[in-house]
C-alpha positions in Angstrom: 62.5 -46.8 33.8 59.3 -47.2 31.5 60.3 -45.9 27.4 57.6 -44.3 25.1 56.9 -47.4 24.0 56.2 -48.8 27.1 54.0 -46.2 28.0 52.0 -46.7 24.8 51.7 -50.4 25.3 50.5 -49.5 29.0 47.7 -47.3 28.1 49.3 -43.8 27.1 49.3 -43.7 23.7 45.2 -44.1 23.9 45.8 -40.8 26.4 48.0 -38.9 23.5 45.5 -40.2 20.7 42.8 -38.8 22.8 44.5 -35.5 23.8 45.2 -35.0 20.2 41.4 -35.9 18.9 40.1 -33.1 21.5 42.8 -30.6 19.9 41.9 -31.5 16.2 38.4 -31.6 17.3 38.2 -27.5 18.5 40.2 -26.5 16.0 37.1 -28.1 13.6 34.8 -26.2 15.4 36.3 -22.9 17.0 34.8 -20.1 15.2 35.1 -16.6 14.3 32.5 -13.4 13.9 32.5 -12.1 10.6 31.0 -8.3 10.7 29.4 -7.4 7.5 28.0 -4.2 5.8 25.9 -4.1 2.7 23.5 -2.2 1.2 20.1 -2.1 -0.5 20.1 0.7 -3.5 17.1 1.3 -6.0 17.7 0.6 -9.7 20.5 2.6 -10.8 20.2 5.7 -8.7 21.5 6.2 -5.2 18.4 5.9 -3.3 18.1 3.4 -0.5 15.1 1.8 0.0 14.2 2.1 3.9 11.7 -1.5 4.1 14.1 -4.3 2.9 15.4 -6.9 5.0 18.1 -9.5 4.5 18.1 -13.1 5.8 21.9 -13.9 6.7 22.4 -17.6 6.9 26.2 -19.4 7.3 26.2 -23.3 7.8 29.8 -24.1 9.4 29.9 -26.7 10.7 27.5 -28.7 9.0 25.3 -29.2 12.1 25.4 -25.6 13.3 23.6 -22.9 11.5 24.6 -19.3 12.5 22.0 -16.3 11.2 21.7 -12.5 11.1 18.7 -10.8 10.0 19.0 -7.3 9.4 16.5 -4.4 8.0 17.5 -1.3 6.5 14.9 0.3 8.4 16.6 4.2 8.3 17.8 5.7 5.2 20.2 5.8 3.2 19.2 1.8 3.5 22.9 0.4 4.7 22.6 -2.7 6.8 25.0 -4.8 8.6 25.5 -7.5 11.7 27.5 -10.5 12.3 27.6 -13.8 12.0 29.6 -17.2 12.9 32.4 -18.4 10.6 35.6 -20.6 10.6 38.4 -19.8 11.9 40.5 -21.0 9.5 40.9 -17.8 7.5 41.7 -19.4 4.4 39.7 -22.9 4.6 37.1 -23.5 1.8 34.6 -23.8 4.9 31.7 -21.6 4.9 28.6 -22.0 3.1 26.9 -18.7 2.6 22.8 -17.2 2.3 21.5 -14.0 1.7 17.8 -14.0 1.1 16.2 -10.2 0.7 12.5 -9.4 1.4 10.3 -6.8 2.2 6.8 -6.6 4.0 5.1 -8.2 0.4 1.3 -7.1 1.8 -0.9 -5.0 0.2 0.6 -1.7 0.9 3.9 -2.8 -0.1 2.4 -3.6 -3.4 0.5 -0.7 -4.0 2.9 2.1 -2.6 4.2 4.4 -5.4 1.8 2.5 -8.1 -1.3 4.3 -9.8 -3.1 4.0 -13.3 -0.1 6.2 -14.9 1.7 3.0 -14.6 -0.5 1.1 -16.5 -0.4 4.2 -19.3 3.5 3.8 -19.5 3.1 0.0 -19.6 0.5 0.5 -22.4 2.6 3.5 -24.3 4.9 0.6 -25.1 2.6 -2.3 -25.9 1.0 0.1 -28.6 4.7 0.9 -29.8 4.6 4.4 -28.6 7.7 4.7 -26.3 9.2 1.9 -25.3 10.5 0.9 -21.6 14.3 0.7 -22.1 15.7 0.9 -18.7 16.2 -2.8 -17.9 15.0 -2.2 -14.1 11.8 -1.0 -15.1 11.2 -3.7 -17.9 11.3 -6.1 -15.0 9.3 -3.5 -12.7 6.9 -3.4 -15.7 6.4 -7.3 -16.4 3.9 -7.2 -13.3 2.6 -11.2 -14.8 5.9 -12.2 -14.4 5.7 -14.1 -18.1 9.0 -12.2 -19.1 7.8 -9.5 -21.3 5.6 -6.4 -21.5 2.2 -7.0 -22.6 -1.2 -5.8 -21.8 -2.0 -8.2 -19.6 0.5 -6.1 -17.3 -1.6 -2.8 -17.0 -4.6 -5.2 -16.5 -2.6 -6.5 -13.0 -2.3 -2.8 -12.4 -5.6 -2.2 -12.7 -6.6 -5.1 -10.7 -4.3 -4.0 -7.7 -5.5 -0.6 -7.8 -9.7 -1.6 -8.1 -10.0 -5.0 -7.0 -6.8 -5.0 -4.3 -5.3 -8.4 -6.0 -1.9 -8.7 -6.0 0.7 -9.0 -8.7 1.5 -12.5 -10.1 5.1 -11.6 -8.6 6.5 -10.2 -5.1 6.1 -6.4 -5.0 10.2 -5.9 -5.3 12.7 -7.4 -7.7 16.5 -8.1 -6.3 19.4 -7.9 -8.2 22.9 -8.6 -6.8 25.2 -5.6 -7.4 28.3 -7.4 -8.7 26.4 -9.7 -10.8 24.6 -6.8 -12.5 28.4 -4.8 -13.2 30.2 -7.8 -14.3 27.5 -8.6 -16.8 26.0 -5.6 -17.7 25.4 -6.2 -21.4 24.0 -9.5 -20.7 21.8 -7.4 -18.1 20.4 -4.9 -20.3 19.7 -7.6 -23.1 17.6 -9.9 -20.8 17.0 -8.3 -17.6 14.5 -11.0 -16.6 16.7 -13.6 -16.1 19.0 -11.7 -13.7 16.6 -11.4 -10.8 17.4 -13.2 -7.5 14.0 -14.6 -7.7 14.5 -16.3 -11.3 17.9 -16.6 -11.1 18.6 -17.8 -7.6 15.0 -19.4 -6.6 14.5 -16.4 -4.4 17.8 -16.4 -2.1 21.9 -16.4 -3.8 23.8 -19.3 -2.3 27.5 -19.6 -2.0 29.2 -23.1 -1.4 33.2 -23.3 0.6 33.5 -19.4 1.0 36.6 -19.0 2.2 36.5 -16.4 5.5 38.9 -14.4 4.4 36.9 -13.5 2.0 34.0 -12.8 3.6 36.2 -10.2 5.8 38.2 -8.4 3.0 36.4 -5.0 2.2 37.8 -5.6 -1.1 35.5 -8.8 -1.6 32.8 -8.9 1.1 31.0 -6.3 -0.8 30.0 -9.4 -3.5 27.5 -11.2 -0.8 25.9 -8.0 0.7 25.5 -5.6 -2.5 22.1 -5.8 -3.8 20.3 -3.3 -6.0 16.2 -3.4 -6.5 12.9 -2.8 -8.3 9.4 -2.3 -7.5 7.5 -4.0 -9.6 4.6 -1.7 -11.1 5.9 1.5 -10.6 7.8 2.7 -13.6 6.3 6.4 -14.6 9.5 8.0 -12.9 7.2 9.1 -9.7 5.5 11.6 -11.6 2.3 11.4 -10.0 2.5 9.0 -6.8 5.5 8.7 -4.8 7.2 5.5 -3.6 8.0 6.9 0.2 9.9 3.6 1.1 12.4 5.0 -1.2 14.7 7.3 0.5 15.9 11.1 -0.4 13.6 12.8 -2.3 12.4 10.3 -4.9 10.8 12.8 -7.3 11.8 13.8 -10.8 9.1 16.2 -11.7 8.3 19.0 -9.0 5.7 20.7 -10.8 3.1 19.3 -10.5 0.7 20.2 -7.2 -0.5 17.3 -5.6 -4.3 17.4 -4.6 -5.2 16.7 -1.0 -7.9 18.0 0.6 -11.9 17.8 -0.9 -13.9 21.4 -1.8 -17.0 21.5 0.4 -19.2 23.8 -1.2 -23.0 25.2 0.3 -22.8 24.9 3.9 -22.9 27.5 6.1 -19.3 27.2 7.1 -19.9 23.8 8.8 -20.9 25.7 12.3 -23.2 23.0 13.3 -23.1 19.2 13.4 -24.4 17.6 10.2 -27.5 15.4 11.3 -29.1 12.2 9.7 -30.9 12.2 6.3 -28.8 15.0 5.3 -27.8 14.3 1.4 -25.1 15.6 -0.6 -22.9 14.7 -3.7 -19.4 14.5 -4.0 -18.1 15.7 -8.0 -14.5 14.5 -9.6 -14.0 17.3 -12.1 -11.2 18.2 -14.5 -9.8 21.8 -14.3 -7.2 21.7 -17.3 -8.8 22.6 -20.1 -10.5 20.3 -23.1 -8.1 17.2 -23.6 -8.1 13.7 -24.3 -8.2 11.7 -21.0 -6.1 8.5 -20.7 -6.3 7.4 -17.1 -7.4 8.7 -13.6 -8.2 7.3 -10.0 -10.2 8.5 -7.3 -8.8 6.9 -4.0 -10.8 7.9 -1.0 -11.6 7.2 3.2 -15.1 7.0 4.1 -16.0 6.2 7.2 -19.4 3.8 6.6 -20.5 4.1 10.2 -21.2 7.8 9.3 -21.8 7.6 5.2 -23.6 5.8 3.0 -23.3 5.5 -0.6 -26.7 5.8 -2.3 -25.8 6.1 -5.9 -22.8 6.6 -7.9 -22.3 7.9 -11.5 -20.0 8.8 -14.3 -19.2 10.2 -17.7 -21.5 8.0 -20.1 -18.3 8.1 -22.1 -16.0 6.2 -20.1 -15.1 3.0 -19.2 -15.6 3.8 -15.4 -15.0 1.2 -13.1 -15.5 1.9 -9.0 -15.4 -0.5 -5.7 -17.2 0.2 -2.6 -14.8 -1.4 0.4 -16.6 -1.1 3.2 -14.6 -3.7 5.6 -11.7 -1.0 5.0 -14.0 2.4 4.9 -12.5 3.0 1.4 -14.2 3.7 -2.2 -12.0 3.7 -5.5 -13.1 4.7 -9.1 -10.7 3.9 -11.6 -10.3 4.9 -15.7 -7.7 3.0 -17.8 -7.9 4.0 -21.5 -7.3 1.0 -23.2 -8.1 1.9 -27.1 -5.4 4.3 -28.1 -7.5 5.0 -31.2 -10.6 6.5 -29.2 -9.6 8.9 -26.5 -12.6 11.0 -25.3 -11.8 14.7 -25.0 -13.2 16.3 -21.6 -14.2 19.6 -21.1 -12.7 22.1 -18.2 -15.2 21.4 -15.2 -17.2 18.2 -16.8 -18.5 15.8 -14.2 -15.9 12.2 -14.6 -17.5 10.9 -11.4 -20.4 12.0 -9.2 -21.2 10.2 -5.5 -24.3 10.9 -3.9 -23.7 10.3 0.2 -26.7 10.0 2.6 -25.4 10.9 6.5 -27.0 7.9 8.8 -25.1 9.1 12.1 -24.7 13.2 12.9 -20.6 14.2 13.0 -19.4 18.1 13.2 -17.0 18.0 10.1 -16.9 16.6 6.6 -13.1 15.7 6.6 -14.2 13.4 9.5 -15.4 11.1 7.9 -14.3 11.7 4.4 -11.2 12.0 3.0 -8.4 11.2 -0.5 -7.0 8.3 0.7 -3.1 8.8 1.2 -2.2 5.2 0.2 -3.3 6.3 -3.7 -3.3 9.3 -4.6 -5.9 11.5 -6.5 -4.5 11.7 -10.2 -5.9 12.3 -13.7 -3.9 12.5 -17.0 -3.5 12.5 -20.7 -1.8 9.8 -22.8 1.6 11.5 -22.0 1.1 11.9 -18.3 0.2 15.5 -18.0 -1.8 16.5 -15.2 -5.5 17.3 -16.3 -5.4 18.6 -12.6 -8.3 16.6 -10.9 -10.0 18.0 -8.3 -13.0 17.1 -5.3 -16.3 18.9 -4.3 -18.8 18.9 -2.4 -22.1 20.1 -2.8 -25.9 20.0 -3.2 -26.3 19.4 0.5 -29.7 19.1 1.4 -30.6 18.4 5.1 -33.4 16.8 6.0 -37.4 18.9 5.3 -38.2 17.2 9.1 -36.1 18.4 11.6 -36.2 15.2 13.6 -35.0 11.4 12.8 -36.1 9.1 15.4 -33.9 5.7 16.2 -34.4 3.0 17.8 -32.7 4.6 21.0 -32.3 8.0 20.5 -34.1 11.5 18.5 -31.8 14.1 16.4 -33.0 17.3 16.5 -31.9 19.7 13.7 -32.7 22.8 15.5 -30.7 25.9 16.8 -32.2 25.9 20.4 -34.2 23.6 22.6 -38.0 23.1 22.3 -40.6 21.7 24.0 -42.9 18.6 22.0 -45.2 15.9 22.6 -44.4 12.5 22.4 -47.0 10.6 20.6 -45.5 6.6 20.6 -47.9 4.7 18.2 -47.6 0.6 17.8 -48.0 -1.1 15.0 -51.4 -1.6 15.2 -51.9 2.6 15.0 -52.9 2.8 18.6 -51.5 5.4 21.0 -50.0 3.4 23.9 -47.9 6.3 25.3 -48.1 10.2 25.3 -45.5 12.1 27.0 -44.2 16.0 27.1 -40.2 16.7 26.9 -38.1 18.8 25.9 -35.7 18.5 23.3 -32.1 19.3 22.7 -30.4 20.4 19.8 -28.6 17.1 18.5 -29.0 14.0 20.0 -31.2 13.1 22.7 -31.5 9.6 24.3 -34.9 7.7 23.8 -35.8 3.8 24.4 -38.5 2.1 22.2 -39.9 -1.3 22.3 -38.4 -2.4 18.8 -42.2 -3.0 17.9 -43.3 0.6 17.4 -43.1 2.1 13.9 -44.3 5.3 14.0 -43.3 8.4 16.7 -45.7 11.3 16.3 -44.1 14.8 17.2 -46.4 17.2 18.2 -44.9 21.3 18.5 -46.7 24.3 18.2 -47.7 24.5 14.8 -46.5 20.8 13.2 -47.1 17.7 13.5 -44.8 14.9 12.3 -45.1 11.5 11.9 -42.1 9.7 11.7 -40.8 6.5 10.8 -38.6 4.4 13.3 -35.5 4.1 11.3 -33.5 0.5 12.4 
């Protein structure tokens, strides 16, 4: 009869040392799902904010990475999921990632900000009122150089005129125990207690134990986070943040403006035809006050419009961009020189466009509208509405009441007519004649791209007219 230590010397202790390496070996590795719920508030109110996401990263084992990323895409902005950690509830074995985000493209910049931004930012750099709250002293440091200066309502202004983004990401991070356990620290120097700054853009935590990362008592440490959007710090007054849920307004009095005045034109019954002119006026309907900001934030459609000319008040610094890859126009004020304010009168003309029509279309709205990223806004140095408003007028339509293409005539009549076709090269010889009749609107008509001049011929004009290209 073989012993135990026979059997070891015969082989079987390798067979127990092996057994007992496989054991040791899953109890390494065997895992558990930790489910987690966190949220995503905004500043030191309630609100959610409905665009943020969370990258969820735990390293355990070393080789094996186990992730969860999760958006609060619904409001109020909770978010959760689950991830991979140790089994051993109370092993120092998980290393732990949270990284917020949002979108961070243009419209995630923009949203919610607007020149009475750059007013607040510039009501404290000329010692006026200063920014206190410590979330909007980050929001407002949009150069990211840890302080408020002017160069911040400059990025403003840049993002608004020129579309360049802020030095920084559009949102700031803050984690939510951090902030509570240090709150003095916090209001002193809110700079330094973003996740960006102070984390390198995601918080890290080294041999987490998993039984805290399952307690409701501590799990709410890693997946807390409160936020800022950098720019936006007039309280929503004038342009709404809508990634921010509930109703994110603190001053309801205000009416916004969005729709454009079209004045002198027969009710828009017919389709507005090519060569037809007409100007579009920003005017002030408050009464005389000292302007300290507006914008003008409008959809053209440059297929259908053309902008011929464009003026302002001699009086102000007006500055306007014509965007015609993304069929938008913005005109911009920023009152820099808090010594000089220009007072406006009720009605004056700030901004004036005049608009030539190159292709016909049945309605002005169309093909021209307030663009709903930024919203129409005007205001004195303490944000009160000077209550801007859009018209339309002085629409001329064209003396002739045909423009020939290169492929088709308009005809700006109310029924159909019968003409003479006169096609004339460039030489001034006739090469063709031919009698048609003509529709109101657009009729088809194919040129050799030589010919220069059509002659119309009806019963009591004659036209020549100029191939347009």
């Amino acid at each position: 009869m073989k012993s135990v230590f026979n059997f070891s010397n015969s082989g079987g202790g390798r067979i127990i040392f092996c057994l007992i390496l496989q054991i040791m070996s899953f109890d390494i590795y065997s895992q558990t799902t930790v489910n987690f719920v966190g949220n995503s508030l905004f500043r030191n109110y309630n609100f959610g904010v409905s665009n943020h996401c969370f990258d969820i990263i735990n390293r355990y084992p070393m080789d094996e990475v186990s992730t969860a990323d999760e958006c609060t895409s619904t409001c109020p902005s909770s978010y959760g999921g689950q991830f991979d950690a140790s089994s051993a509830m109370n092993g120092q074995d998980n290393d732990l990632t949270v990284k917020p985000y949002s979108v961070n493209d243009l419209e995630d910049y923009q949203n919610g900000v607007s020149t009475a931004d750059a007013v607040v930012i510039l009501r404290h750099v000329n010692d006026i009122e200063y920014i206190t709250d410590p979330y909007k002293m980050v929001a407002a440091d949009c150069n990211n150089n840890k302080e408020i200066d002017s160069g911040d309502a400059d990025e403003v202004e840049d993002l608004i005129l020129e579309d360049i983004e802020f030095t920084r990401n559009s949102w700031e991070w803050f984690n939510a125990l951090e902030i509570n356990n240090n709150y003095g620290s916090f209001q002193s120097d809110p700079y330094s207690w973003t996740i960006s700054d102070r984390w390198s853009g995601e918080m890290f935590w080294l041999n987490v134990s998993t039984s805290t990362l399952t307690s409701s008592g501590t799990q709410p440490q890693f997946f807390y986070y409160r936020s800022t959007k950098v720019g936006e710090v007039d309280d929503n007054e004038s342009n709404q943040n809508d990634w921010v849920c509930d109703d994110y307004s603190f001053r309801s009095e205000q009416k916004e403006v969005n729709s454009i005045k079209v004045n002198g034109h027969r009710g828009i019954v017919k389709s507005i035809l090519p060569g037809t002119t007409f100007k579009m006026y920003l005017r002030l309907n408050a009464g005389e006050a000292e302007i300290a900001h507006f914008q003008m934030p409008l959809k053209i459609n440059y297929n259908y419009l053309k902008i011929n000319k464009v003026f302002h008040h001699n009086e102000l610094d007006v500055k306007y961009k014509i965007k015609i890859n993304s069929n938008e126009f913005i005109a911009c004020f920023l009152e820099k020189d808090f010594s000089n304010f220009k007072k406006i009168e009720i009605g004056e003309n700030i901004v004036v466009i005049e608009f030539e029509v190159i292709q016909n279309f049945n309605d002005f709205q169309d093909v021209l509208s307030i663009n709903s990223r930024q919203k129409l806004e005007a205001g004195d140095l303490n944000l009160k509405s000077l209550q801007p408003i859009l018209e339309i007028g002085d629409i001329i339509e064209p003396e002739i009441p045909y423009i020939v293409g290169s492929n088709s005539i308009y005809y700006n009549g109310d029924k159909e007519t019968e003409i003479e076709l006169q096609i004339i090269d460039l030489s001034g010889k006739i090469c063709e004649t031919q009698r048609r009749v003509i529709f109101p609107g657009r009729n088809d008509l194919y040129l050799n791209q030589r010919l220069a001049i059509i002659r119309i011929i009806e019963k009591h004009n004659i036209y020549n007219i100029k191939v347009a290209s």
